[in-house]
N, C-alpha and C positions, 0 to 999 in steps of 0.2 A: 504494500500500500504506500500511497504517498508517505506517509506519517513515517511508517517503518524505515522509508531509504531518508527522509528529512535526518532523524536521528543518525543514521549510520554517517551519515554527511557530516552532521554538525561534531558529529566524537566525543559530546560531552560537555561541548559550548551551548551555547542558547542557539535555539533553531530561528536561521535567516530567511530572508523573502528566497533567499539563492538558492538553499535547498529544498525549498515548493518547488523548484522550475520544471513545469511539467514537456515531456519528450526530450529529458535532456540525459544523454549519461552519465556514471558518476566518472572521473576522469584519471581511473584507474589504467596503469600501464601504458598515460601519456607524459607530458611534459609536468604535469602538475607532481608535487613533487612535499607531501604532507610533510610537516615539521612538526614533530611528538610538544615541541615546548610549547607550540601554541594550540594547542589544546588538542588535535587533530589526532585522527587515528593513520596507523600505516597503513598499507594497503593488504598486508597482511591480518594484522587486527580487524579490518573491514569486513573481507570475507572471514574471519571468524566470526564477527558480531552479526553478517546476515546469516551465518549457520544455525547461528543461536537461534535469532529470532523466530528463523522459520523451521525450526525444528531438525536439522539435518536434512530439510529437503531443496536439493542441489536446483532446481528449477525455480523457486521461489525465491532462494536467497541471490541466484544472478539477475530476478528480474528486481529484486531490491536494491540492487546495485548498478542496473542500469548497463550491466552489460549480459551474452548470451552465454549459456550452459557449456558452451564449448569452451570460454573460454575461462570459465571457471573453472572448469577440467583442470583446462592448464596450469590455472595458477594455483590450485592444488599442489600438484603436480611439479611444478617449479618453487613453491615453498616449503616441500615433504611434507603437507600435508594430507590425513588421512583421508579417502573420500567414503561420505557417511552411507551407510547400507541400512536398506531395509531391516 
C-alpha cells in the first residue's frame, strides 16, 4: 500500500509529501545513495523492512518498494540474503 512503501521510504523520519508520490519507484540500485546518519535506511535494510511488512511474501514487499520480483530476486541474492519460502 501507499502507507507501507511511504514508511519504508521515510526509515524512520517523519513521512514527506515525496514518499506519497504515487507511480514512482523507490530508487533502489540507482544513483540515490541512503546515508544511515540521516535517518534513512540502506537498501539492504529496505528490503528487509518490506519483508517484514509483508510477511515474507517476495511479490508484495517488491511492489512496496516500487521495484519488480525479479529484481528483488536479485538483490536477495547479491546481499546473501535468504529468500522467504512458503
Amino acid at each position: 500500500s501507499t502507507i507501507q512503501r511511504a514508511v519504508l521510504l521515510a526509515g524512520g523520519a517523519p513521512i514527506e509529501p515525496a514518499h506519497l508520490a504515487f507511480g514512482t519507484g523507490v530508487p533502489i540500485g540507482t544513483d540515490h545513495v541512503p546515508h544511515a546518519a540521516a535517518g534513512e535506511l540502506t537498501e539492504r535494510e529496505r528490503i528487509e523492512a518490506a519483508l517484514r511488512v509483508a510477511a515474507g511474501n517476495q511479490s508484495r514487499a517488491a511492489k512496496a518498494l516500487g521495484i519488480s520480483r525479479a529484481t528483488l530476486v536479485r538483490r536477495l541474492t547479491e546481499f546473501g540474503l535468504a529468500r522467504p519460502r512458503k
